[in-house]
N, C-alpha and C positions, 0 to 999 in steps of 0.2 A: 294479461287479458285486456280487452278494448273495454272502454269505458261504458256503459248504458245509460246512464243518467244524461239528459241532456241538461246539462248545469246551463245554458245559452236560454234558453225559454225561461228560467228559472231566475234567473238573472235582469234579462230584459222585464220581468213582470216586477223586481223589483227596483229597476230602473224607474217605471210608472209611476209607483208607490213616492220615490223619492218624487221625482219633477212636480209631483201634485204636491208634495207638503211647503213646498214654498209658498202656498196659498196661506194657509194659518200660521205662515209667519210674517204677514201683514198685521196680523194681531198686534204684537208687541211693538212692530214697527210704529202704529197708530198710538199704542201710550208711549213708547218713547216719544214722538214730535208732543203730545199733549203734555208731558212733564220737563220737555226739554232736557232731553237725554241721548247720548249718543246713538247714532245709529248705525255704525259700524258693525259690529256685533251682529246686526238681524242682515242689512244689506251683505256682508264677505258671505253668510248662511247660506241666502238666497239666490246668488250667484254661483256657490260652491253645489247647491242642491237641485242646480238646471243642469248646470255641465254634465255633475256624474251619473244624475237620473237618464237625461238624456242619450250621454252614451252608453249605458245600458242596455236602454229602450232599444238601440239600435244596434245591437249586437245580433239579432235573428228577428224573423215575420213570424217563424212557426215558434207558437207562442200557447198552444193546446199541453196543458199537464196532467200527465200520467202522477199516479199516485206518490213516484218515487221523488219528480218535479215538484209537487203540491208539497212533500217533506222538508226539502230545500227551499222552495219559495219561502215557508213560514219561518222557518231559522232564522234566514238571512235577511228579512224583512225586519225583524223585529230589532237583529243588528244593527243595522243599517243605519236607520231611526234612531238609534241609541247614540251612536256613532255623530251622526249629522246632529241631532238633540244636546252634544257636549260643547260645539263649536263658539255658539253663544257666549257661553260663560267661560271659554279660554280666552277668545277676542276681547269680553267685556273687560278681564282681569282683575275683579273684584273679588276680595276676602278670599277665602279658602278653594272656591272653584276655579279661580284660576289655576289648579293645577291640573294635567289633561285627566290624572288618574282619578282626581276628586271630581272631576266634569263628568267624566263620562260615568263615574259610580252617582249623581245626581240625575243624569241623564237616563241611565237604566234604571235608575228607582220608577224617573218619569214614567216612561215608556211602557215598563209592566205594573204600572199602579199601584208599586209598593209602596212609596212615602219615607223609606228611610232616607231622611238627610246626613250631607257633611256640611253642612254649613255650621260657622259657629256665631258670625254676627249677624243677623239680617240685616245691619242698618245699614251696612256698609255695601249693600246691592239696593240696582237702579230698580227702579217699581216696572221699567218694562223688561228687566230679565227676572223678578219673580213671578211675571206675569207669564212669560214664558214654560215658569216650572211647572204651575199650573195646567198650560194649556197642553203640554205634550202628554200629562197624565185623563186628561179627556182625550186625547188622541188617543191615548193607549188602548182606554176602557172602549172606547166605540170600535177600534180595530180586533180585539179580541170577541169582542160580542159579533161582529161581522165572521168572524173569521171561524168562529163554533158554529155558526150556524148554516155556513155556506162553502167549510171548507171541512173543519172536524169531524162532522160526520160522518160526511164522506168515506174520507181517512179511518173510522172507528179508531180518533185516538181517545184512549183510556177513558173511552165509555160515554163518550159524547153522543153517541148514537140510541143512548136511553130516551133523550129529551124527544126521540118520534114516541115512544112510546106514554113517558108522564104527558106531554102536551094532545095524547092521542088525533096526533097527525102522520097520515101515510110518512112524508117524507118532509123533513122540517125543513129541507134544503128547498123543497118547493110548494112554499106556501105563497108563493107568485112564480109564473111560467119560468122565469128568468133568472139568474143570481142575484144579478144587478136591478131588479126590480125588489129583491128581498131583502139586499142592500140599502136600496132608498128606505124603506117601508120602516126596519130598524133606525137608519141615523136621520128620518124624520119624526121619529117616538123620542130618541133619545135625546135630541137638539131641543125637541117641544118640553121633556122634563127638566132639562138643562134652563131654559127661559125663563120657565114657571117659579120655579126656585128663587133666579134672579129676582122678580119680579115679589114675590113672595118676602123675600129679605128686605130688598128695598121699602116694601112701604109697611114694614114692622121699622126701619128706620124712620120712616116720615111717620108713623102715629106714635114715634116716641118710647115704644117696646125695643128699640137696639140702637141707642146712640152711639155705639163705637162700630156700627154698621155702616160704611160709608158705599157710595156706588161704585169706588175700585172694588173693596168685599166683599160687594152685593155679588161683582161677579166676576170675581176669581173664584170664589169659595163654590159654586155650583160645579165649576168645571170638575169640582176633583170630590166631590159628593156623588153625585148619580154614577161619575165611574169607581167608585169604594177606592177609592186613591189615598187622601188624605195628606197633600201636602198645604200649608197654609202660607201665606203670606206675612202670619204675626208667629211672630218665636214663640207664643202659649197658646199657639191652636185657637180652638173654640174656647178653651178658658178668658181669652181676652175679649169673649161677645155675651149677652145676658140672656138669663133662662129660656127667652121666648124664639131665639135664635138657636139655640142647643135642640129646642124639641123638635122645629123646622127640621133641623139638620138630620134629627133621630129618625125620621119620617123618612128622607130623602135619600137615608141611606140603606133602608130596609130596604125601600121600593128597588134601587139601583143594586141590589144583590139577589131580585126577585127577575125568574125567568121573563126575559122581556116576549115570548110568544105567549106567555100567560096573560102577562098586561095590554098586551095587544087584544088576544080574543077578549078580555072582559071589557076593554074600551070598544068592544066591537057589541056589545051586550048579552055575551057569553059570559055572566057574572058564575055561575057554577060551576065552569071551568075551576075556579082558583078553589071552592070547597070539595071537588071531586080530584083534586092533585094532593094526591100522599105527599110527594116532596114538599109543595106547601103550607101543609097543616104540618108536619113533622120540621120543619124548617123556624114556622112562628112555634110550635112546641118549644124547641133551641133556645129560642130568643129568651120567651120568657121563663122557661127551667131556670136557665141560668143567671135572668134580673132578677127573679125572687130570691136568688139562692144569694148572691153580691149583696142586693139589698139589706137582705138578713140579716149577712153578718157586719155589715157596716154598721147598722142602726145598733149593736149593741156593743161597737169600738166604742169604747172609753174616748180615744183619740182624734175620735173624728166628729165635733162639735157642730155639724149640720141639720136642719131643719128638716121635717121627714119631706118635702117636697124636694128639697139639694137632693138628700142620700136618695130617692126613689131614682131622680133625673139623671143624676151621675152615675149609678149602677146600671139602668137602661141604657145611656149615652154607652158606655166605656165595653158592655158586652154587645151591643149594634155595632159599635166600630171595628172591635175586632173578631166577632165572628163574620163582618161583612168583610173583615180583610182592608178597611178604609183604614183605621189605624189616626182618625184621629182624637184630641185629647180634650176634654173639657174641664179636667182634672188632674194633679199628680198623682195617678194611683201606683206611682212609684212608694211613695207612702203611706199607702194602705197594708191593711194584714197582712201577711204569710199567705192565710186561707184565701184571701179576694184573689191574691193576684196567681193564687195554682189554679182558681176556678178559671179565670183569665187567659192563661196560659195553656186550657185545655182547650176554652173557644178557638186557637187561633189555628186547630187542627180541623175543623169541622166545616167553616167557610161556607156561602151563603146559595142560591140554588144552581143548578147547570141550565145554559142560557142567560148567565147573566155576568155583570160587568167582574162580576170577583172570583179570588181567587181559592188557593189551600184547596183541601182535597173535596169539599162540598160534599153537601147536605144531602145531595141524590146518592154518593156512592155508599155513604156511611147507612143509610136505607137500605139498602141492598146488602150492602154486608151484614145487619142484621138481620134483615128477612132470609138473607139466605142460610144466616147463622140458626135461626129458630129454627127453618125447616131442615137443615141437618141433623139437630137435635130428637125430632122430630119422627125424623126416618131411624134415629139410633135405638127408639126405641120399637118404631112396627117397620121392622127391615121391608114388610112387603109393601108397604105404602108408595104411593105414586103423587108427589106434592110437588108439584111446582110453584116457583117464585114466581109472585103476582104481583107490579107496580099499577096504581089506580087501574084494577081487573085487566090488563094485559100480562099476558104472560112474558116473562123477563129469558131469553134461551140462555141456555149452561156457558154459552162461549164469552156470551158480555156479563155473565157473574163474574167467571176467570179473570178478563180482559179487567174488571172494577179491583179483583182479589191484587191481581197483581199490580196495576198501578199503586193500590195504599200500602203494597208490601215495598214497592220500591220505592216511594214516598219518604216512610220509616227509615228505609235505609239510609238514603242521600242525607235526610233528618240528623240521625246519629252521628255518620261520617261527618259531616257539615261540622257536626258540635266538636270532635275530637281533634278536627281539624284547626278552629277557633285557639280551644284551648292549647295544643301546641302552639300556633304559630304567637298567637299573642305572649306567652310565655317565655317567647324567644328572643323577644325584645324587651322583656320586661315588663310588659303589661300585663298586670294581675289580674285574671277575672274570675268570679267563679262560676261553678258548674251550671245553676243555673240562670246564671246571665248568659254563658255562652248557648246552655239550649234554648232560651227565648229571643237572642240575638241571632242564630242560626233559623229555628221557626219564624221571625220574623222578616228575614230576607228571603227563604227560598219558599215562603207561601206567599212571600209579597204583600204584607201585612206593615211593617213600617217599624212605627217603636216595641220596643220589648222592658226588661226590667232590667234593673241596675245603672249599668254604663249605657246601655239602649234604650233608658225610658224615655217615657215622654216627651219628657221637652231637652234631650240629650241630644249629643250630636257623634255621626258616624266617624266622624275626622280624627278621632283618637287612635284608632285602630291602622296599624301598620300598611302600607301600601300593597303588602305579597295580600294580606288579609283580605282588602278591602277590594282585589282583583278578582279572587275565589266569592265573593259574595257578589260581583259582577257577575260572573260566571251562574252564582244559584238563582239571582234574582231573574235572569234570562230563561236559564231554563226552567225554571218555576212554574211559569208565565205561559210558555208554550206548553204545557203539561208532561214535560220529559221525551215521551215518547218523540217527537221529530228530530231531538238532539242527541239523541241515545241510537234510534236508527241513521244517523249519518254518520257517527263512531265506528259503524260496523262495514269490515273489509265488503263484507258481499254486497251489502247499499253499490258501492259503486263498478261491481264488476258486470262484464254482460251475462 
């Protein structure tokens, strides 16, 4: 059978995507001359990343995507990127990244705003390629935030099409006439939070609240907060900055998992928007269910000799990080309880609202699966009842119940398989892990969450793990990212027949 996908429009759109990202690789370029660092690495990138954008670009004019093209654009973009995003650090040839498979498994962490590293020295990389790792995970978070709300929809992948209804807006794709006006509108919000933060750290370092806050810090560290990323520049995270920088950070990483069409209408002075959204009261519900619950039991560990201000800071810090999916660490809660770290381990399935920079199955669908769970219940007992599921007084149709049922059911699955699949394959080379390192190391690549427990905690590193391993977790961390659905329909024979 002839083909029907125009894979050419699909292609050239991410041709674009490519020739533009040379742009923000002037970034690193600027602290390499400031550090006096090579710059080969950024310049081979930027000439690599004109050529192939370019001839892309110019493979077709007709450049209009049907639904099936929109599937393919998103795939392969996020490829792509990942792809061009490793180059860096093979050319730099520093520590562990220089190998292509450890580049581009740092590269896809970038890209989908996981945070799991393979690096094992930082010291031993230039400050303009960690500046780098940084910046591609604010690429990341701003591309997926563009891209739910101006393409997912569209698409109804796995229930993106709710956020017209919590944000009670006709059409969230057209909250300006245009795309590309709805495009501005967002990566002018999220550039402005990004600042703010900067700006914010910095002069907690100048009145002496974070001296190990320097102005590299000030602002690496925003790029990969507002998008719930969580890669750092210092091998102990946020552990290596003081209290007053940690709450900073606790703030900016709620807000950066918070629907950015909610933060928009309330900067618009639509402040009742945010207490009239179910997902958002149900979302800070999350937050703090689960700091009281960490808190608890920390303050009555024997072992953990902190001051009730530490334990309150460090339970809020560590359940914001990872139910935002940012993944990072202000502590080793590798060596906390049993109990903290399964409470820990449940955040990192629940993830932060739809419309915003994070990942894992979020805080709108797990809503819905309960609302819709009660009223089933519900009807089990007066069969003749007529109840429909309501998110903030809209009614929610049966088909994007479904469409939410079955994304967390295939979720679950890829989850399990994920983990079964760790534990062989590390077993086979001799790397011992157990069960539940391998399901917190599996939860935490393919939600795009970062660290996990044991061999994946905190301040560990991905590089242990065999290279078949560490290719399959490329693989979860991509499709994670895009929410399955556009990678699972290009799998299928008929995607591509006429």
């Amino acid at each position: 059978m002839s083909m029907r996908v125009n894979w050419r429009a699909s292609c050239s759109l991410v041709g674009t995507v490519l020739k533009w990202l040379s742009a923000p690789l002037l970034l690193p370029v600027v602290v390499a001359i400031a550090y006096r660092e090579d710059l080969s690495p950024f310049v081979i990138t930027i000439i690599v990343t004109v050529i192939v954008g370019i001839s892309l670009e110019r493979l077709t004019e007709d450049r209009d995507l049907d639904t099936r093209e929109a599937f393919l654009m998103v795939a392969l973009t996020w490829l792509a990127v990942a792809v061009i995003g490793a180059i860096p650090f093979v050319v730099a040839g520093e520590g562990s990244l220089a190998h292509p498979i450890n580049a581009l498994f740092e590269s896809m962490s970038g890209i989908t705003t996981t945070g799991a590293t393979a690096i094992v020295d930082f010291s031993v990389h230039s400050q303009s390629i960690l500046m780098w790792r940084q910046l591609i995970q604010w690429l990341g978070g701003l591309g997926i935030l563009v891209l739910a709300t101006a393409i997912f929809s569209h698409l109804g992948v796995a229930g993106a099409q709710l956020m017209e209804t919590e944000t009670q807006t006709r059409n969230v794709t057209k909250l300006t006439p245009r795309i590309t006006e709805t495009a501005r509108l967002l990566w002018t919000l999220y550039a402005g939070l990004t600042i703010s933060q900067m700006v914010i750290l910095y002069l907690l370092h100048l009145a002496g609240l974070a001296p190990n806050m320097t102005l590299y810090d000030a602002i690496a560290h925003p790029f990969t907060t507002i998008s719930t990323s969580g890669f750092s520049p210092q091998p102990e995270s946020l552990a290596a900055f003081s209290p007053a920088v940690q709450w900073v950070v606790i703030a900016f990483m709620a807000i950066g998992a918070t629907n950015f069409i909610l933060i928009y209408l309330a900067l618009q002075g639509q402040h009742k928007r945010l207490y009239e959204s179910e997902e958002f009261r149900f979302y800070i519900g999350i937050l703090l269910f689960f700091s009281i619950g960490v808190a608890t039991i920390l303050s009555f560990d024997a072992i953990y000799p902190e001051s009730i201000e530490a334990t309150v800071r460090h339970a809020i810090f560590q359940v914001v990080s990872i139910t935002t999916t940012t993944g990072y660490a202000s502590a080793d809660f590798n060596i906390w309880s049993a109990s903290t770290k399964n409470l820990l381990f449940i955040c990192m399935f629940i993830g932060g609202m739809a419309g915003s920079t994070t990942c894992s199955i979020k805080a709108l669908r797990w809503l819905v699966v309960l609302k819709s769970f009660r009223r089933d219940l519900f009807i089990a007992g007066h069969p003749q009842a007529v109840r429909p599921v309501r998110l903030s007084g809209e009614v929610i149709d049966e088909e994007t119940i479904r469409d939410v049922y079955a994304y967390t059911l295939v979720s679950i699955v890829f989850f399990i398989t994920a983990t079964v699949f760790l534990v062989f394959d590390t077993s086979r080379v001799g790397l011992q892990i157990g069960e539940f390192e391998a399901m917190s190391a599996a939860a935490a690549t393919f939600f795009n969450i970062g660290p996990g427990f044991g061999i994946v905690g905190p301040f560990e590193t991905y590089e242990v793990f065999p290279m078949s391993t560490k290719v399959v977790m490329i693989f979860l961390m991509w499709i994670g990212r895009i929410e399955i659905i556009p990678v699972l329909v290009l799998l299928t024979p008929s995607y591509w027949r006429r």
